[in-house]
C-alpha positions in Angstrom: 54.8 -12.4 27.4 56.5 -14.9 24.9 59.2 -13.9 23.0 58.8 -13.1 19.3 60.3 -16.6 18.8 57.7 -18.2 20.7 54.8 -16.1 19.6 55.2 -17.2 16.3 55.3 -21.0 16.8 51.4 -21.7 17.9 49.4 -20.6 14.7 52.0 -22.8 12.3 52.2 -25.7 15.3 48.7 -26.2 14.9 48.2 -25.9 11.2 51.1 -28.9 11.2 49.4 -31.0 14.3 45.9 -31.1 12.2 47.9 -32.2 8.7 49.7 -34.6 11.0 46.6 -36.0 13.0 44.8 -35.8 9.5 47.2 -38.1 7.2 48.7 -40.1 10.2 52.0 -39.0 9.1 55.4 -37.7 11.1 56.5 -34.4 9.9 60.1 -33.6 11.5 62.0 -30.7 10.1 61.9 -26.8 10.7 60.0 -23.9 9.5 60.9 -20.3 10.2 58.7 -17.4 10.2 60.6 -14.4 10.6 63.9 -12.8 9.2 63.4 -9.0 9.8 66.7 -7.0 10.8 65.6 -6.5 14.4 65.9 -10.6 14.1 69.5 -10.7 12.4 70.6 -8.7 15.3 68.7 -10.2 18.3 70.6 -13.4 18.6 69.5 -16.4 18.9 67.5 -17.2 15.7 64.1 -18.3 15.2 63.3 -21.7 16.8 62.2 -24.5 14.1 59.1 -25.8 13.4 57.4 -29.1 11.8 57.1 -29.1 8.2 54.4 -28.7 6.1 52.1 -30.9 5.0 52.6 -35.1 3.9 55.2 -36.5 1.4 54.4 -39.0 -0.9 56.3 -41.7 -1.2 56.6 -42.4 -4.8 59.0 -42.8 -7.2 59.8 -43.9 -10.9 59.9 -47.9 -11.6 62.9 -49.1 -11.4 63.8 -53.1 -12.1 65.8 -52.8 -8.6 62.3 -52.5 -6.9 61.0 -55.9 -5.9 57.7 -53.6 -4.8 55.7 -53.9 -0.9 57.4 -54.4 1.9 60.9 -56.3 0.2 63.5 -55.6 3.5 66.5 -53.8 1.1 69.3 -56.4 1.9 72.5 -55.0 3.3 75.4 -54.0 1.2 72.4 -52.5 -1.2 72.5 -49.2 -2.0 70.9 -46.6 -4.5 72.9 -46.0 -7.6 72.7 -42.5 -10.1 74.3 -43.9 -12.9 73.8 -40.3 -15.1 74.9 -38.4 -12.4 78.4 -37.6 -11.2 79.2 -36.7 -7.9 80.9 -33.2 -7.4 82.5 -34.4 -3.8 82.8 -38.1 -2.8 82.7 -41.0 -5.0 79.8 -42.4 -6.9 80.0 -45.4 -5.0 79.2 -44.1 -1.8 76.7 -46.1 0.1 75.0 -42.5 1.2 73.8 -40.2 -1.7 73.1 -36.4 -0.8 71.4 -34.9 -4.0 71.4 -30.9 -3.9 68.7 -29.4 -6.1 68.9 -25.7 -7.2 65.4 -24.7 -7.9 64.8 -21.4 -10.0 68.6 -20.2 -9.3 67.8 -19.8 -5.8 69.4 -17.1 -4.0 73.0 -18.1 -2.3 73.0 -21.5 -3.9 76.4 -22.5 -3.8 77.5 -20.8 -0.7 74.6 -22.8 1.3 76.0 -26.3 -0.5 79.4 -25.5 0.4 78.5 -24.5 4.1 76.8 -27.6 4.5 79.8 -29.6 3.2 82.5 -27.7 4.6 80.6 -27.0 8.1 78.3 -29.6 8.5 78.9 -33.2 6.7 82.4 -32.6 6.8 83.0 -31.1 10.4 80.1 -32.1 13.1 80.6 -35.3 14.3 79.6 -37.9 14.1 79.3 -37.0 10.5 82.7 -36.0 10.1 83.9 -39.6 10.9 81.7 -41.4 8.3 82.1 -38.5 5.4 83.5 -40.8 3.2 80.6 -42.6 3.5 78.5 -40.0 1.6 78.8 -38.8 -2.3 77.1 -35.4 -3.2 75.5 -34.3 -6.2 74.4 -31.1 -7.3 71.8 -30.3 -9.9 69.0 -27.5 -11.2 65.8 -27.8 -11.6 63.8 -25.6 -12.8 59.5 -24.0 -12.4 58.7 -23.7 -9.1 54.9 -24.0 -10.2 55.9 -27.0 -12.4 57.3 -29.0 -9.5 54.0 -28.5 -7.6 55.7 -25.9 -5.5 53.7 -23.6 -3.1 55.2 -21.2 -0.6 54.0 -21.5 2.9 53.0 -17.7 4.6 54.4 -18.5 8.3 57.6 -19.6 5.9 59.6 -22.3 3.9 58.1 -24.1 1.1 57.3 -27.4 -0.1 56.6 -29.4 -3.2 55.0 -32.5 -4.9 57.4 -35.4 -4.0 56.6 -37.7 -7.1 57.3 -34.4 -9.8 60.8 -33.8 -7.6 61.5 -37.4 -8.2 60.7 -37.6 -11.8 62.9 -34.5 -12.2 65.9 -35.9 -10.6 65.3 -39.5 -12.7 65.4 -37.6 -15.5 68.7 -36.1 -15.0 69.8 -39.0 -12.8 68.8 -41.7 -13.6 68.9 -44.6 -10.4 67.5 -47.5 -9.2 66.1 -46.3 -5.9 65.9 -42.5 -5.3 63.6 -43.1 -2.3 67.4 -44.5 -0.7 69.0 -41.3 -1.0 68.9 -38.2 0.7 67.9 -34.9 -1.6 67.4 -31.1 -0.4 65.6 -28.8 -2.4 66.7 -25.0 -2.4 64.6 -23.1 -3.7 63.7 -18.8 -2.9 60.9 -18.6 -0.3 61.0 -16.5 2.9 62.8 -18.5 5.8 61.7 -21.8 6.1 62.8 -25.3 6.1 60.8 -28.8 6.6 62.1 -32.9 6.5 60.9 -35.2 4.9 61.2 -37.8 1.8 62.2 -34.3 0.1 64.1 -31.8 2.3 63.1 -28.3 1.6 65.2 -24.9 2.6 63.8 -21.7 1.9 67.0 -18.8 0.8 65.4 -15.2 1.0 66.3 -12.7 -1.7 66.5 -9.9 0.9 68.9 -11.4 2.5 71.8 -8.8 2.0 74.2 -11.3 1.2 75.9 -14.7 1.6 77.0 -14.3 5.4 73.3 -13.3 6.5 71.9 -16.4 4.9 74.6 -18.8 6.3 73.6 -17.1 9.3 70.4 -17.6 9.6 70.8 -21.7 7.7 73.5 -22.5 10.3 73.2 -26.3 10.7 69.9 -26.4 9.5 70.6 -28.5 6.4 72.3 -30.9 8.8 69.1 -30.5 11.6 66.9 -31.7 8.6 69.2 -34.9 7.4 69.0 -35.9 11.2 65.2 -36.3 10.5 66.4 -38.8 7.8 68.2 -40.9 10.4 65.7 -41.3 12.9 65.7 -38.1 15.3 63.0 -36.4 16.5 62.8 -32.1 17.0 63.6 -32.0 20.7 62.3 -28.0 20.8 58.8 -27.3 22.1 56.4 -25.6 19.8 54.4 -23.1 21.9 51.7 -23.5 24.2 47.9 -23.9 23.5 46.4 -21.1 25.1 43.4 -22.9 26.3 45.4 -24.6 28.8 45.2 -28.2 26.5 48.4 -30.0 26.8 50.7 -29.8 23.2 50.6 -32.8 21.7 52.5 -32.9 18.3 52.4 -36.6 18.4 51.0 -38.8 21.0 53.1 -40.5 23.2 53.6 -44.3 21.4 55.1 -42.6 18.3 57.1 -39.7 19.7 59.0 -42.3 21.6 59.9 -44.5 18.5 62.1 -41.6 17.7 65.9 -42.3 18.8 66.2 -39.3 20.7 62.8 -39.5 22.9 61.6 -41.6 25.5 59.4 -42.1 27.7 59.6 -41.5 31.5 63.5 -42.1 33.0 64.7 -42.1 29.3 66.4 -45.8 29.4 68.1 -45.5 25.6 70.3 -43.6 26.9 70.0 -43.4 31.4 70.0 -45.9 33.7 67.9 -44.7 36.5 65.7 -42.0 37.3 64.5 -39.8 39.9 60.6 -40.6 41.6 57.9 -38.1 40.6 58.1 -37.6 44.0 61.4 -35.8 43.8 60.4 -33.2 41.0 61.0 -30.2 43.0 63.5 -27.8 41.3 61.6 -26.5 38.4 59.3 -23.9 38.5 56.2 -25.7 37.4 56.7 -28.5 39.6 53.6 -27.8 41.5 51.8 -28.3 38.0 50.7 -32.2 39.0 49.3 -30.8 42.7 46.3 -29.3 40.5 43.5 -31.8 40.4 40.8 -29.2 38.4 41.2 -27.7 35.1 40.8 -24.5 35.9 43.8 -24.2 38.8 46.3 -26.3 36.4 45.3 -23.8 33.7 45.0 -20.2 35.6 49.3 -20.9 37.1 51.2 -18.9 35.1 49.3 -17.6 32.6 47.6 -14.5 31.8 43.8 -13.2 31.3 44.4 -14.1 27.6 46.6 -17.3 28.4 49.9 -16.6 27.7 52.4 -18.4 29.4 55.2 -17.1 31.6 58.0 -17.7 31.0 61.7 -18.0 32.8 64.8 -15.9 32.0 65.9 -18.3 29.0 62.1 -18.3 27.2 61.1 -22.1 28.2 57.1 -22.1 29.1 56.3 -22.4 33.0 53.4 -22.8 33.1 50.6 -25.8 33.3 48.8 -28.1 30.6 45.8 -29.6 31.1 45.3 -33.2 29.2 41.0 -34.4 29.2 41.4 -37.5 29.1 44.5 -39.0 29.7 46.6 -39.2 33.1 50.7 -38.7 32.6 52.4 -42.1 33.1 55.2 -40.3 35.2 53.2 -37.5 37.2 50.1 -39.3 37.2 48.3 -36.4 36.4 46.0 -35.0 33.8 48.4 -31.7 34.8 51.4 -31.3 34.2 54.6 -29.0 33.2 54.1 -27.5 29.7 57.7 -27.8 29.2 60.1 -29.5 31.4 64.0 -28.0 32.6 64.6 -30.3 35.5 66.7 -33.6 35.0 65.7 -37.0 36.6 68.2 -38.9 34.6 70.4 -40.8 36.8 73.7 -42.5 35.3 72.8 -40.7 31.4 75.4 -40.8 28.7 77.6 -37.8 29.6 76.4 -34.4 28.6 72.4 -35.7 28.1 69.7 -35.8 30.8 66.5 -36.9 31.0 64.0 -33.6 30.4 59.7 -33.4 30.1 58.6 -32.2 26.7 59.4 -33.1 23.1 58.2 -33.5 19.5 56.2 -30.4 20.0 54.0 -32.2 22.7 54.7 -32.7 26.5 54.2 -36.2 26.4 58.2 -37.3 25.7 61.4 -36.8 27.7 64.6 -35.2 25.6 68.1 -35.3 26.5 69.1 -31.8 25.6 68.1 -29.3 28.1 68.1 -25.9 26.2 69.5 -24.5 22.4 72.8 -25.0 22.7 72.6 -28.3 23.8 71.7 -29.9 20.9 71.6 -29.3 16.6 68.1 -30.9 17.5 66.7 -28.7 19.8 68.2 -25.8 18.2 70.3 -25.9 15.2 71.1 -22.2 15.1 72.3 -21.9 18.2 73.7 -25.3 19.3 77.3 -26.4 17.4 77.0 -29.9 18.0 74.3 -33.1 18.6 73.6 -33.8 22.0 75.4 -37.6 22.8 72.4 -39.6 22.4 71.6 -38.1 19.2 74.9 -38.6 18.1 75.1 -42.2 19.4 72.1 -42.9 17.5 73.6 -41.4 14.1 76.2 -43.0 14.4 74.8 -46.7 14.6 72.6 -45.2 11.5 75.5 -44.7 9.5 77.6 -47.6 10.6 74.7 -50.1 10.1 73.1 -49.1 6.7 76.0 -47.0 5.2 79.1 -49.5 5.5 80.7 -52.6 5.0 79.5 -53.0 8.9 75.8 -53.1 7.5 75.8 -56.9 7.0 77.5 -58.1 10.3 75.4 -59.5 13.0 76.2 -56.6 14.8 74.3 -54.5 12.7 71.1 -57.2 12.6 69.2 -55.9 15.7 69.8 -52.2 14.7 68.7 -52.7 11.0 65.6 -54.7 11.9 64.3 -52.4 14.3 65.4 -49.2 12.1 63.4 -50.8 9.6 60.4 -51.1 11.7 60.7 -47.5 12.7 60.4 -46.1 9.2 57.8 -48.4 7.9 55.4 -48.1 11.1 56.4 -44.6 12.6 58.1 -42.4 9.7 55.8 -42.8 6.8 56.9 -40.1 4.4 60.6 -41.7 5.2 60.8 -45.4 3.6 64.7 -46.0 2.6 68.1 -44.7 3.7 71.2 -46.5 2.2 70.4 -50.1 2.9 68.3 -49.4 5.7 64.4 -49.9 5.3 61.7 -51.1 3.0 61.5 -51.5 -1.1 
């Protein structure tokens, strides 16, 4: 049987994949589902899910905005000019707003977590926190904001009112550049996006049960802002179908995904012919639906599982033949490295952005904040690597060398083509 982690994750997986298919968007981010007492005590945490739903990408007029596709030139970055930053300086390149919605529960214990713990502590964060300025503000009517609470968890809200809030506080000249997290009280949850959203639950006993349960997720979500992808998986379909969150040419857009051998950040890889450790290995020997579907799984298709939860089972894809087993089976989830020469501490591993059709460099929850921020303490290298250029090349004076050139151009391409609800971040991206 799964684990109550993993029997949670199907039903909101495939609620997100429709929304995503639907509106052709990438949602990145997490969404929890359960924060009962048994939970508090059974460590790890719940794993995080895709947010909820599309963000729009509007914001007020500003005479800063040249409108369509303008590149934002380096050196550029969003101003608050009625705002004043309570940490940092209001001439950082990198803006963090943090919105208090309704007086949510544990407010300023989660904003100085995230400061103390996470912007000012995790690399490669730490190294680049004078790059960032924080602000802190309320808002206020959850209803107002076009604010719904989701049932598996987490919330979310109408991105143009959350704008139109800040302006009117703030002020600015290009609010879609700067990073803002919502807090508002909702039952655990948290989603990426344009807006970030983290749910605080009033029955949380007190401030040390929240921080528990929001450890690094603030900083998980951000990550989504600079260009990484959820390296967790999300379930498996119990019809045997193969997960596919996103399909294959967009997943592996994202910094921290790849596609087979995972060149970004390995240099060789082992044959298909050489995947023999893990479990599910035979998974590509099935040439019939019914075989690759029936290994593993139960009369009701469940998926085993091995001693540390991760799926072992088969998924079967209809139509389409997997460019590194070449077969429409394969592993539902992947724990065997064929990485050869990899940044140290990564790997090359099957499965990612809720799908199977990606390779990750993190092989379980503690190896990265983006496979499983409650449980991991730091980004795995390539994540961190590709945070770093993030910061360096559209967050400081670095953003305008010729250094920077090829990383800005392609950044750019990323969030414009592959990370709709995403458009601007510092001097990176589109107008």
């Amino acid at each position: 049987m799964c684990s109550p982690v993993q029997s949670l994750a199907p039903s909101l997986r495939h609620l997100v994949i429709l929304a995503v298919l639907q509106l052709l968007s990438a949602c990145g981010g997490g969404s929890e589902a359960d924060s009962s007492d048994s939970d508090l005590i059974q460590a790890p945490p719940p794993s995080y899910a895709p947010g909820n739903g599309s963000d729009s990408s509007g914001s007020p007029p500003s005479s800063g905005s040249g409108g369509g596709t303008q590149v934002v030139a380096p050196g550029e970055y969003a101003t608050l000019d009625k705002c004043t930053p309570f940490s940092g300086s209001a001439e950082a390149p990198l803006k963090v707003i943090f919105a208090n919605l309704d007086s949510a529960p544990y407010f300023d214990e989660i904003v100085q977590d995230a400061l103390e713990n996470q912007f000012h502590a995790l690399a490669p964060f730490a190294e680049y926190q004078h790059q960032f300025g924080f602000y802190q503000l309320d808002l206020d009517d959850f209803a107002a904001q076009g604010c719904n609470r989701i049932d598996s968890g987490g919330f979310s809200c109408d991105v143009d009112k959350i704008h139109q809030s800040i302006y009117q506080q703030c002020g600015g000249n290009d609010l879609q550049g700067v990073i803002k997290i919502v807090i508002a009280e909702a039952d655990f949850g948290a989603s990426g996006g344009e807006v970030i959203y983290i749910a605080s639950d009033r029955d949380w006993q007190d401030s040390a049960t929240a921080l528990y349960y929001l450890r690094n997720i603030v900083i998980h979500e951000v990550g989504h802002n600079f260009g990484l992808a959820d390296l967790y998986d999300g379930g498996v379909n119990q019809d045997g179908s193969a997960v596919e969150g996103w399909p294959s040419e967009l997943s592996r857009e994202w910094a921290n995904l790849d596609a087979p051998g995972c060149s970004k950040w390995c240099n060789n890889f082992k044959p298909a012919s050489e995947y023999t450790q893990s479990e599910n290995a035979v998974c590509p020997s099935f040439t019939d639906r019914g075989s690759c579907v029936a290994y593993n799984r139960s009369e009701a298709g469940e998926c085993a599982t091995d001693e540390n939860g991760n799926p072992t089972c088969c998924a079967w894809s209809s139509s389409n033949e997997d460019d590194y087993f070449a077969s429409q089976c394969t592993p539902a989830w992947g724990t065997e490295n064929i990485g050869q020469d990899c940044l140290q501490g990564t790997g090359c591993y099957y499965g990612g952005a809720y799908g199977n059709n990606s390779w990750r460099p993190a092989k379980t929850w503690e190896d990265s904040i983006m496979y499983g921020a409650g449980q991991s303490t730091a980004f795995d290298a390539a994540s961190e690597r590709a945070l770093g250029e993030a910061m360096r090349c559209c967050g400081t004076s670095d953003d305008s060398t010729k250094s920077c050139a090829l990383f800005r151009a392609n950044f750019n391409t990323f969030l414009e083509d592959f990370q709709p609800y995403k458009t601007r971040l510092g001097s990176c991206g589109t107008r």
